[in-house]
KOLVEXMAR-869891 format. One record per atom (N, C-alpha, C): residue number from 1; atom name; x, y, z. Coordinates in steps of 0.02 Angstrom, whole numbers, plus 50000, padded with zeros to 5 digits. Layout:
N
[NUM,'CA',[X,Y,Z]],
...
//
This chain:
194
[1,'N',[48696,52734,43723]],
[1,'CA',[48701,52803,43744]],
[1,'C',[48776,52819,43752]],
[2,'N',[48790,52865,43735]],
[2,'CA',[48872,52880,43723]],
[2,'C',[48886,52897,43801]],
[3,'N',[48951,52888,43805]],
[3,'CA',[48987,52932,43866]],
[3,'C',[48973,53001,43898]],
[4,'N',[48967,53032,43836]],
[4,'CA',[48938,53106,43857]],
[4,'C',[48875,53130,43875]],
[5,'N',[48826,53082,43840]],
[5,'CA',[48752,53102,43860]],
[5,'C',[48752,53060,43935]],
[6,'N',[48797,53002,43974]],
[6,'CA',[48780,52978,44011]],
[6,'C',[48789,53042,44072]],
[7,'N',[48831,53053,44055]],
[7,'CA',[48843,53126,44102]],
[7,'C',[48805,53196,44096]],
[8,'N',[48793,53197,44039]],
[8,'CA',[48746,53269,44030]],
[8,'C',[48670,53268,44034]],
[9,'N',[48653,53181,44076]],
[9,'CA',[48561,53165,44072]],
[9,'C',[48530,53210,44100]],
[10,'N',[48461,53209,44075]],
[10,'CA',[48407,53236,44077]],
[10,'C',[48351,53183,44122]],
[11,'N',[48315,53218,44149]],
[11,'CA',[48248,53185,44159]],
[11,'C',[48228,53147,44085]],
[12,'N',[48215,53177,44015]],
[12,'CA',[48217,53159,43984]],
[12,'C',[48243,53099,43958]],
[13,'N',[48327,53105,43959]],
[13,'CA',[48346,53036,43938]],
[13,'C',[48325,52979,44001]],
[14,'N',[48314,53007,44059]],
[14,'CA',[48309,52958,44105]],
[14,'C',[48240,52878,44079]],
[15,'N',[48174,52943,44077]],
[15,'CA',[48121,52904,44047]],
[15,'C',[48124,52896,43975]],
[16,'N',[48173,52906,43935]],
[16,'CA',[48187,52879,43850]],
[16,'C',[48203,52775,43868]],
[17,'N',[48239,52776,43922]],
[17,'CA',[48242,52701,43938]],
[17,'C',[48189,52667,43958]],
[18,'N',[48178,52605,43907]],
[18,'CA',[48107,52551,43903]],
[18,'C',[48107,52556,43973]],
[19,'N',[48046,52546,44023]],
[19,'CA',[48036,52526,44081]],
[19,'C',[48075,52456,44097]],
[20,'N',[48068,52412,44061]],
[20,'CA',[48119,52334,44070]],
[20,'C',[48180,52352,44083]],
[21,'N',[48217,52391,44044]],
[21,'CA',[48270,52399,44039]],
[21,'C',[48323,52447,44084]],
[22,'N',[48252,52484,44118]],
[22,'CA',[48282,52531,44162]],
[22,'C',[48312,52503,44219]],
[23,'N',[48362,52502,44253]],
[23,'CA',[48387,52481,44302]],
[23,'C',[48448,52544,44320]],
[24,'N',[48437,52610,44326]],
[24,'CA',[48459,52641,44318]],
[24,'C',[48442,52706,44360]],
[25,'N',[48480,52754,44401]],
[25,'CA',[48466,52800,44442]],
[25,'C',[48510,52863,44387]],
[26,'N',[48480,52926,44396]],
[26,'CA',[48462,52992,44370]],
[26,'C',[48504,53028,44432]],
[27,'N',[48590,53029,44464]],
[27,'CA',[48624,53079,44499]],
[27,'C',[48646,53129,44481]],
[28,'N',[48615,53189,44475]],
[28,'CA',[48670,53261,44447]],
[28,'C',[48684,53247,44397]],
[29,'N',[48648,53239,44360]],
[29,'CA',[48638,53236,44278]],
[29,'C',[48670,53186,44247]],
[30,'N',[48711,53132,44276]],
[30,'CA',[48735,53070,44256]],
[30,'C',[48705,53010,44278]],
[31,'N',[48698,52973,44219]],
[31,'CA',[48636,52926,44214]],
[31,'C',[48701,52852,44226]],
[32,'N',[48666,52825,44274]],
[32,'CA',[48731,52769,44307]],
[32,'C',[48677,52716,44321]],
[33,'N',[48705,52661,44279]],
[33,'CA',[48675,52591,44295]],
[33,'C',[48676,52555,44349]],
[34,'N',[48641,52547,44377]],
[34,'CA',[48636,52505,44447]],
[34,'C',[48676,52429,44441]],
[35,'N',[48734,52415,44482]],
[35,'CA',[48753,52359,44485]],
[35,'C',[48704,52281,44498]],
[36,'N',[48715,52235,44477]],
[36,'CA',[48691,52164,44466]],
[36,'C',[48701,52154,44528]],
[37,'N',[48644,52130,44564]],
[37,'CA',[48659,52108,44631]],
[37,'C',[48698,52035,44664]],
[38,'N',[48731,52047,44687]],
[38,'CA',[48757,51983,44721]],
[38,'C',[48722,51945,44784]],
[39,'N',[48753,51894,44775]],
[39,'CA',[48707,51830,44825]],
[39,'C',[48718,51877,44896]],
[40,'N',[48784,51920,44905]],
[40,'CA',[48790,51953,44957]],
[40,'C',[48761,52006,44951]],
[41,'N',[48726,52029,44903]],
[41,'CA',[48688,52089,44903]],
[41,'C',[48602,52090,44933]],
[42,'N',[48606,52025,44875]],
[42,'CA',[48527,51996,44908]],
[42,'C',[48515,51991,44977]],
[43,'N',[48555,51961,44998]],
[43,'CA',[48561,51944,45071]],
[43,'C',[48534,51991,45106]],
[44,'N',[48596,52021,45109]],
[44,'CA',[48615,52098,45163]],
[44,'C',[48536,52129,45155]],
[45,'N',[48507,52139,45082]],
[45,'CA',[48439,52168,45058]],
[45,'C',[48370,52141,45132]],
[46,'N',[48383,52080,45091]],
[46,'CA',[48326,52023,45131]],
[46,'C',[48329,52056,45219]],
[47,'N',[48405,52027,45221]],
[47,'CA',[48385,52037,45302]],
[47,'C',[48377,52142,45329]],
[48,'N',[48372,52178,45315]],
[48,'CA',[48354,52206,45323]],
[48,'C',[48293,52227,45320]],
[49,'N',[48266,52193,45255]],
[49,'CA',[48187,52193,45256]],
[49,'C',[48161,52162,45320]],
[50,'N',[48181,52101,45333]],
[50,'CA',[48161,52035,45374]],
[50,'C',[48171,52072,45441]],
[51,'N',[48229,52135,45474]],
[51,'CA',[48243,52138,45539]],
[51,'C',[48182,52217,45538]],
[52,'N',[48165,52254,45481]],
[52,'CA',[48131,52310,45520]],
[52,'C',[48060,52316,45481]],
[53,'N',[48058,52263,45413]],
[53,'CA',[47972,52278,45397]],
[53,'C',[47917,52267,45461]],
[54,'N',[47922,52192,45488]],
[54,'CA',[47871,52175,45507]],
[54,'C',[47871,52200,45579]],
[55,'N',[47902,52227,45618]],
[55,'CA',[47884,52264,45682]],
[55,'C',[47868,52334,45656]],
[56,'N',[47885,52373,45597]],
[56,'CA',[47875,52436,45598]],
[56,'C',[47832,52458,45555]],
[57,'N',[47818,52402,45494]],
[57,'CA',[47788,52432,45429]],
[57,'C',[47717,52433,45441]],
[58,'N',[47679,52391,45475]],
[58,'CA',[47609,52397,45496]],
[58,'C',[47593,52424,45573]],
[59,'N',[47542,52410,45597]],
[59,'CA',[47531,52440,45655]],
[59,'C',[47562,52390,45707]],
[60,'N',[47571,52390,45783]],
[60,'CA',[47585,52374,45841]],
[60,'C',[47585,52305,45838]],
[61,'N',[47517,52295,45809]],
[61,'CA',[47493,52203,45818]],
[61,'C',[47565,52174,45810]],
[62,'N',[47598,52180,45775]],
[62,'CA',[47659,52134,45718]],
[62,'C',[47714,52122,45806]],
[63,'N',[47694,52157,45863]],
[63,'CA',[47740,52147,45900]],
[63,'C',[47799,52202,45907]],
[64,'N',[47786,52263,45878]],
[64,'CA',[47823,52323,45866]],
[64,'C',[47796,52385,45855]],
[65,'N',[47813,52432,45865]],
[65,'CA',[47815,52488,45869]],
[65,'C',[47753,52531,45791]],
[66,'N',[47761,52486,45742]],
[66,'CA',[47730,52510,45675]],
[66,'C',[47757,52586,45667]],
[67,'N',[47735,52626,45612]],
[67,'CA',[47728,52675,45604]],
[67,'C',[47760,52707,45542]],
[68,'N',[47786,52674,45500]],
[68,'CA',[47801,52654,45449]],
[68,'C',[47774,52636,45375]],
[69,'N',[47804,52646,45315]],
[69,'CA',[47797,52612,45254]],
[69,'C',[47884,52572,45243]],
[70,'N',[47881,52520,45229]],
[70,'CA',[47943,52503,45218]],
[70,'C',[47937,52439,45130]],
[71,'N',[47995,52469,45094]],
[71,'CA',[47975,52455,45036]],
[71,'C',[48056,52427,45003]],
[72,'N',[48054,52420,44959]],
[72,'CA',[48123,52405,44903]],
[72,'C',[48124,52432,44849]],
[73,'N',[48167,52441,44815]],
[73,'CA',[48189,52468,44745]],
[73,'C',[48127,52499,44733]],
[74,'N',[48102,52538,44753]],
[74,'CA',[48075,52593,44728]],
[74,'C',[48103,52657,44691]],
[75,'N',[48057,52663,44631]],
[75,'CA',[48113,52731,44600]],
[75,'C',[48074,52824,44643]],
[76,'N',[48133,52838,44667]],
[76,'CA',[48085,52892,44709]],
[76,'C',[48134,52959,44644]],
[77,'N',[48083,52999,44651]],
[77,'CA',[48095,53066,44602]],
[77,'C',[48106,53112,44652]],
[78,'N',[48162,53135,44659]],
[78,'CA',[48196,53180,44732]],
[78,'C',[48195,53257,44680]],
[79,'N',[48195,53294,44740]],
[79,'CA',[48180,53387,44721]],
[79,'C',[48219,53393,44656]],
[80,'N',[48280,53395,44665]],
[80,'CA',[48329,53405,44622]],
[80,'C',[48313,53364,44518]],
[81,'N',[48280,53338,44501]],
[81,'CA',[48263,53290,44457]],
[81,'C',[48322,53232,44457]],
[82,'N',[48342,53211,44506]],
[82,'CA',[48371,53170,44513]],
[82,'C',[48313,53111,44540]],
[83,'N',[48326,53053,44525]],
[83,'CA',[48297,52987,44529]],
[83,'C',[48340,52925,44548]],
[84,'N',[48313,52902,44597]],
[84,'CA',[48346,52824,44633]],
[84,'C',[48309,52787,44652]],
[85,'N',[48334,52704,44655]],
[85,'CA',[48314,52660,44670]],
[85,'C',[48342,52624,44728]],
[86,'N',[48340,52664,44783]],
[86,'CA',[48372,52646,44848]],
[86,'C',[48356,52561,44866]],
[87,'N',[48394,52522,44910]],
[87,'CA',[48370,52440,44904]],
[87,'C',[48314,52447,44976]],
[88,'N',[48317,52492,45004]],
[88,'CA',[48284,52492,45043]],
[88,'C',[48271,52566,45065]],
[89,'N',[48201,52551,45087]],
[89,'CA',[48166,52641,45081]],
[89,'C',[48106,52638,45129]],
[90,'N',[48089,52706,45167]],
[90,'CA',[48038,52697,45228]],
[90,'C',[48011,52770,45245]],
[91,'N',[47958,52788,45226]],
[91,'CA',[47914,52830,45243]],
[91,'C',[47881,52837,45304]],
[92,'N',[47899,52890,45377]],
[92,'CA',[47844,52897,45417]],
[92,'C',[47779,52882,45411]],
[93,'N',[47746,52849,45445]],
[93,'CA',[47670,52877,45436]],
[93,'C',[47642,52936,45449]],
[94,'N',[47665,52960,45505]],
[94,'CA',[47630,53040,45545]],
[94,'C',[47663,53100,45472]],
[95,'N',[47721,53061,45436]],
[95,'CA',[47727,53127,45369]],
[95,'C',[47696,53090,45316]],
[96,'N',[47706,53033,45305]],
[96,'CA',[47654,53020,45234]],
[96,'C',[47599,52952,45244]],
[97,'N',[47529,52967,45270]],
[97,'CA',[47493,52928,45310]],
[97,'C',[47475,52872,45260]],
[98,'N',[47487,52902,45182]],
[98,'CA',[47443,52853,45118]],
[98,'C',[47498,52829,45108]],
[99,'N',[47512,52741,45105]],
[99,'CA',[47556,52703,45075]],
[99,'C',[47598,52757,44995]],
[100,'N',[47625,52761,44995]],
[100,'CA',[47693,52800,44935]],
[100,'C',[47650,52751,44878]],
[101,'N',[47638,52789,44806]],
[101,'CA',[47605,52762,44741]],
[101,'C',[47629,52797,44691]],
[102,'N',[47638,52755,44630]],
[102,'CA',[47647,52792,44583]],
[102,'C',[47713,52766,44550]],
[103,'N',[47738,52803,44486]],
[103,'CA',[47789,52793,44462]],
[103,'C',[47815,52834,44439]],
[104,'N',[47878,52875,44451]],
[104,'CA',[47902,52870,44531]],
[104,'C',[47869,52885,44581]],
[105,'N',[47899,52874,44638]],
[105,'CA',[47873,52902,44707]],
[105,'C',[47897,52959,44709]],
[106,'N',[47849,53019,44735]],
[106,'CA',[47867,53097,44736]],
[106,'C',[47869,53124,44801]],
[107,'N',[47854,53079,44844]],
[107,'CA',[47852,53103,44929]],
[107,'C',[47922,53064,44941]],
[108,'N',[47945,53132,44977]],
[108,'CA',[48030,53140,45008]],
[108,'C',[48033,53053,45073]],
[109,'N',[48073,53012,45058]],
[109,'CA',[48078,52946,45100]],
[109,'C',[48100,52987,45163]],
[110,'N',[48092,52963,45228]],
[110,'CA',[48127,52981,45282]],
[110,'C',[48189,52947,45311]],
[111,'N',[48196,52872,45298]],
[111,'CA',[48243,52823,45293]],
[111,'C',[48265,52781,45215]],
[112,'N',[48327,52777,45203]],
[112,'CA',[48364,52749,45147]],
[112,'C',[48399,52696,45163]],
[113,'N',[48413,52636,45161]],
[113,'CA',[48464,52593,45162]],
[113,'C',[48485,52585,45088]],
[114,'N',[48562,52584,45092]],
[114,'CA',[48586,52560,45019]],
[114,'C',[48634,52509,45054]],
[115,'N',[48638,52454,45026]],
[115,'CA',[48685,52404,45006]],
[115,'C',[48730,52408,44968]],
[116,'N',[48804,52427,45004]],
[116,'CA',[48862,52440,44958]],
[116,'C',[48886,52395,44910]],
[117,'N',[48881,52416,44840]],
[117,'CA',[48901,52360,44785]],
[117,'C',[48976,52367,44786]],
[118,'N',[49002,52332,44775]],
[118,'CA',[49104,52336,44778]],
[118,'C',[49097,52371,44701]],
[119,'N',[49079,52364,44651]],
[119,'CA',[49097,52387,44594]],
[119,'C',[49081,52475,44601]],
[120,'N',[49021,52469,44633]],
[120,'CA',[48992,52554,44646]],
[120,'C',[48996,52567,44712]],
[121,'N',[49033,52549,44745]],
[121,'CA',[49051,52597,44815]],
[121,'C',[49029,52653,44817]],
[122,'N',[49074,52691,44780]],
[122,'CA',[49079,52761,44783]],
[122,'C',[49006,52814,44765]],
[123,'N',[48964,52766,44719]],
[123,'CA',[48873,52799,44724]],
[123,'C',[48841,52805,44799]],
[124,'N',[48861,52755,44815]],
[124,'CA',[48822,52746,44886]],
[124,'C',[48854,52788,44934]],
[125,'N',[48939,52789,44948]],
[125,'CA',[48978,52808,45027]],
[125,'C',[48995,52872,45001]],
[126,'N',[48982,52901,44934]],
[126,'CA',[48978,52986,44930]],
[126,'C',[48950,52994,44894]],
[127,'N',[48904,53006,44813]],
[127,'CA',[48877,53022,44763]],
[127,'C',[48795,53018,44808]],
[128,'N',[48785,52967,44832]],
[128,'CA',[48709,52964,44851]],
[128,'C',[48716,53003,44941]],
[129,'N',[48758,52996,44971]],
[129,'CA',[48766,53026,45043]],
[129,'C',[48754,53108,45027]],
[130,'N',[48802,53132,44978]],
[130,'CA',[48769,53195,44948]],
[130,'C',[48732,53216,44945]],
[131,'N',[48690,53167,44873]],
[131,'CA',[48626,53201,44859]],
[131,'C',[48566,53162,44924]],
[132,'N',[48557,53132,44966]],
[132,'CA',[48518,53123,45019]],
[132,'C',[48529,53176,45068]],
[133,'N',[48579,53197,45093]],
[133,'CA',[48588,53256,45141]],
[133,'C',[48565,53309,45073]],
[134,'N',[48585,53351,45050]],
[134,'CA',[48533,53391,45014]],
[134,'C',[48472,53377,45001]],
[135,'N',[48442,53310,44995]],
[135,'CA',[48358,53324,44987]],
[135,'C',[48332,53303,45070]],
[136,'N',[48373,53317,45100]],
[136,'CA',[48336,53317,45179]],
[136,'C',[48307,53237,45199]],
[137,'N',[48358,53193,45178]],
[137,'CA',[48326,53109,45200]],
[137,'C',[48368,53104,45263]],
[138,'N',[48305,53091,45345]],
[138,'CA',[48345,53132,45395]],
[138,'C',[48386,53071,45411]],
[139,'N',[48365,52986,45406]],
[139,'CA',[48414,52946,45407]],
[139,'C',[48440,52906,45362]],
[140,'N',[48516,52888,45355]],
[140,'CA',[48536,52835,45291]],
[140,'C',[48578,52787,45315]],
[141,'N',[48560,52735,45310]],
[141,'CA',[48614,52673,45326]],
[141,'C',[48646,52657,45273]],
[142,'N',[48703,52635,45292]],
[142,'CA',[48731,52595,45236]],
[142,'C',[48766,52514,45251]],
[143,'N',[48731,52469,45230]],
[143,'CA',[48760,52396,45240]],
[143,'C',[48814,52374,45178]],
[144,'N',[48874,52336,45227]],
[144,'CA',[48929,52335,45183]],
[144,'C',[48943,52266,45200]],
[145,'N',[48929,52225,45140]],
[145,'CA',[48946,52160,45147]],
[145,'C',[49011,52160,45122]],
[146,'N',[49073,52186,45113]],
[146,'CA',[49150,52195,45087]],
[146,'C',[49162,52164,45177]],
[147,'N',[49146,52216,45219]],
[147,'CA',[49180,52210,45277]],
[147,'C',[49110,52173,45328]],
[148,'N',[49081,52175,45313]],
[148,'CA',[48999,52151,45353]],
[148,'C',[48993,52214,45431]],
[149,'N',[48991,52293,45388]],
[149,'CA',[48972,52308,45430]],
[149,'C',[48901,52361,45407]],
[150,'N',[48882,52395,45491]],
[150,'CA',[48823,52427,45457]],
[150,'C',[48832,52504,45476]],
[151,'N',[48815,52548,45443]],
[151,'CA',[48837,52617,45471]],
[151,'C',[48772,52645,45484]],
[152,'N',[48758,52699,45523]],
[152,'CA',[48685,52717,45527]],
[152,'C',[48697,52797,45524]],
[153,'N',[48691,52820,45501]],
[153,'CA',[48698,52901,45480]],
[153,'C',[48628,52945,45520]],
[154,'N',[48617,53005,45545]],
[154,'CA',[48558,53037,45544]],
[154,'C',[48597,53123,45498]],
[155,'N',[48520,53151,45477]],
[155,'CA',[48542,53228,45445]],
[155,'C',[48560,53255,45498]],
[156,'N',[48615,53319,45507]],
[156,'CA',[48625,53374,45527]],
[156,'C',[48628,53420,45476]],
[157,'N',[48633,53481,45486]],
[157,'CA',[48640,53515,45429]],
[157,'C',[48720,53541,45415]],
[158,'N',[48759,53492,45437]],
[158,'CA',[48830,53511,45416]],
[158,'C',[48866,53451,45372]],
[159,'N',[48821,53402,45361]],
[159,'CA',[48810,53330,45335]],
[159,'C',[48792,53287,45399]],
[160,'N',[48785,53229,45364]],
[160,'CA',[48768,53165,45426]],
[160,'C',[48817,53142,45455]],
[161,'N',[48783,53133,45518]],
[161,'CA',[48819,53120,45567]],
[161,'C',[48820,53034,45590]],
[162,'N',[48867,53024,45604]],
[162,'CA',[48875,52939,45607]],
[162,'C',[48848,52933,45666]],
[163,'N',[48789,52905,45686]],
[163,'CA',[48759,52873,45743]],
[163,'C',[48785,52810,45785]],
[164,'N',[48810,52764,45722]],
[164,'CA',[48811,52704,45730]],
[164,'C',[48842,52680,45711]],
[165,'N',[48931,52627,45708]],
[165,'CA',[48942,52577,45652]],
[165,'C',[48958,52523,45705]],
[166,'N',[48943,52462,45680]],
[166,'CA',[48918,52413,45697]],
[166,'C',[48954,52363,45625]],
[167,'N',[48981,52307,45667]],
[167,'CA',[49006,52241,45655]],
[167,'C',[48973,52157,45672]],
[168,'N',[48975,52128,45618]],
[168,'CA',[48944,52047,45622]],
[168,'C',[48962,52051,45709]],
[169,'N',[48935,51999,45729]],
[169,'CA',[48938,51984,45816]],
[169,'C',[48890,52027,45837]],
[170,'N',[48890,52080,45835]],
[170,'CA',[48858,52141,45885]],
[170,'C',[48774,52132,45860]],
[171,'N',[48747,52135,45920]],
[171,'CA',[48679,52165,45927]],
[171,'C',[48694,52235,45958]],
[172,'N',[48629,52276,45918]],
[172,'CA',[48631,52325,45905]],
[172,'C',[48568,52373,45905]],
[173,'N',[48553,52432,45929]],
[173,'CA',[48474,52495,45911]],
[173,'C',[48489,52528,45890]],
[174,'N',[48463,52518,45825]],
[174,'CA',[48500,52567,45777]],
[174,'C',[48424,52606,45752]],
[175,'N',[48433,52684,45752]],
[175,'CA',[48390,52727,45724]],
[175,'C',[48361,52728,45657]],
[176,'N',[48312,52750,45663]],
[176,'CA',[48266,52774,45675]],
[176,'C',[48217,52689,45698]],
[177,'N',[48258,52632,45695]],
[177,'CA',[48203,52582,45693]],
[177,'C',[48253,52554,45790]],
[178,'N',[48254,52582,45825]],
[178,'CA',[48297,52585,45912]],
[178,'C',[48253,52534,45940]],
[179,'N',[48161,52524,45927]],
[179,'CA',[48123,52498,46005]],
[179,'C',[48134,52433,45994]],
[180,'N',[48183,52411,45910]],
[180,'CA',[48196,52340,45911]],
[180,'C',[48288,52329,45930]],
[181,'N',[48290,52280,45934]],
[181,'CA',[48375,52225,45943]],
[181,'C',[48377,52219,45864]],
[182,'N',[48450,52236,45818]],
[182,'CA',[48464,52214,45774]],
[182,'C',[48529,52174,45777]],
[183,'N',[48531,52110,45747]],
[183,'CA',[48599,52051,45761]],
[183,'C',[48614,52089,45694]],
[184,'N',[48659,52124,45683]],
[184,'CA',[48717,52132,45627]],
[184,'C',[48722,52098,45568]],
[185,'N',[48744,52040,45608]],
[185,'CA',[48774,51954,45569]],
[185,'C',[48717,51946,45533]],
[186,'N',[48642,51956,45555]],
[186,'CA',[48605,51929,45511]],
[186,'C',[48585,51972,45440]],
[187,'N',[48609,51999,45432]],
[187,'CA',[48627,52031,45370]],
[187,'C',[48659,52004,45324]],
[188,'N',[48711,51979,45332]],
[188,'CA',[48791,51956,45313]],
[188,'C',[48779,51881,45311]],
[189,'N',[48698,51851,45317]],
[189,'CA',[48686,51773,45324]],
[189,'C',[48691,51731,45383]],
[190,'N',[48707,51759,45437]],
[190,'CA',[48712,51732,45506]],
[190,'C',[48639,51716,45531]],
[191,'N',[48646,51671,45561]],
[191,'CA',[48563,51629,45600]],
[191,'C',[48549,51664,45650]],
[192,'N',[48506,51720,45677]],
[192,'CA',[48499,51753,45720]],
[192,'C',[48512,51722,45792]],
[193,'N',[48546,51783,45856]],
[193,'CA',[48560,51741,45899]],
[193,'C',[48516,51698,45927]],
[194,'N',[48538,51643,45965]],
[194,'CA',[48478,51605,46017]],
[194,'C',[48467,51632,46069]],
//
């Protein structure tokens, strides 16, 4: 795909790419390949799954709060025909009660985590902060294994507002997932505290 169609995409060219091959998000009409994840990417991924699926993603039993869908690389199809594969993604229940289906997902996420890639910074800490405050995603974190920290954003309507940043060492209640303790470090590969 040339230089110029990467910038002038379509929904169209988006789904012209084999499903295998797609690894790729649809921003404001420029079609941008998702970076290769690193052992520090995985990580940071994992433990975020590991600190807010299982108290939130099912009901109470799990020892938490539930109330939740919590998922990964899902490709969600946002208002705008823009399309992403956030590393981490979480649907209310009381707004979307049926587990998210399909390909893409068409119901608006209420929480985003992205994992800052060093090569693509700049998708995640403005290109995607953008287009998430315009499609109304009311919280976005962003985990940064460069510096091992975590930022926690909520919507206002003047952009998002920093709730939260947070460094390895620190335990932490961070929104929208607060009724739990999050250790930082364990993101970044640290053994949760004793």
């Amino acid at each position: 795909m040339s230089h110029s169609a990467r910038r002038n995409a379509t929904l169209k060219d988006f789904w012209a790419i084999p499903e295998a091959q797609r690894f790729h998000e649809l921003i404001g009409g420029e079609l941008s390949e998702k970076a290769a994840p690193s052992g520090e990417h995985g990580d940071a991924q994992a433990g975020i799954v590991g600190a807010v699926r299982s108290p939130y993603h099912r009901g109470s039993g799990n020892g938490g709060p539930g109330g939740w869908w919590i998922a990964t690389e899902v490709e969600v199809l946002l208002e705008n025909a823009d399309v992403v594969r956030p590393d981490v993604i979480g649907w209310r229940r009381d707004h979307c009660p049926e587990r998210p289906t399909g390909f893409p997902v068409t119901v608006r996420p209420d929480w985003i985590c992205e994992v800052v890639s060093p090569g693509h910074a700049t998708d995640d800490t403005v290109k995607k902060l953008r287009l998430y405050h315009r499609a109304g995603i009311t919280h976005y974190w962003l985990v940064d294994p460069r510096d091992c920290t975590l930022t926690v954003m909520r919507w206002s309507a003047d952009g998002y507002v920093t709730r939260l940043r947070a460094v390895r060492g620190e335990v932490v209640r961070a929104e929208p997932f607060d009724a739990i303790e999050l250790a930082v470090g364990t993101l970044f590969g640290d053994d949760p505290p004793a």
